[in-house]
Residue, then its C-alpha position, 0 to 999 in steps of 0.5 A: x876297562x871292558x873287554x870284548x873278546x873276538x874269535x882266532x877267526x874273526x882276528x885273522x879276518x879282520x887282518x887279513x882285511x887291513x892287509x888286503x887294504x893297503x897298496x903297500x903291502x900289495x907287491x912290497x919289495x923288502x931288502x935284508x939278511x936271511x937266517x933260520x933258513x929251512x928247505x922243506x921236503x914239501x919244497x916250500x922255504x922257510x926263512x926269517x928276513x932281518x935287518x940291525x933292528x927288526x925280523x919278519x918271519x917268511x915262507x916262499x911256496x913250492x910254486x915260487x922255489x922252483x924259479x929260483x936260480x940260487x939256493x938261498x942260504x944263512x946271512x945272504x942278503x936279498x931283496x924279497x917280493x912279498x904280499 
């Protein structure tokens, strides 16, 4: 087999392109536990969303922490808005 090496950039673009493609990914709403909480001092959120078998790691801007109404916190569970 041969292969045809592409660039960092030229992966995230077409990435970023199969995600920008697909309506469920735009506005998904994702329930499950957080852990690896981090409040950065930038402001921004730092988290790892998890279920019994899968995690995606998580980032909520400055810009979005500043409406919450809780403090998020290891072992909650939540529903998230991403895209």
């Amino acid at each position: 087999m041969e292969y045809n090496p592409i660039t960092v950039t030229d992966l995230n673009k077409y990435i970023k392109n199969k995600i920008d493609g697909d309506e469920m990914l735009n506005n998904v709403l994702v329930k499950g536990e957080i852990s690896n909480f981090k409040n950065h001092y930038t402001g921004h959120m730092y988290f790892t969303l998890k279920d019994e078998n899968s995690l995606i790691k998580c980032v909520m801007f400055k810009s979005y922490t500043t409406h919450l109404s809780f403090m998020p916190k290891d072992g909650m569970k939540v529903m998230v808005l991403g895209s």
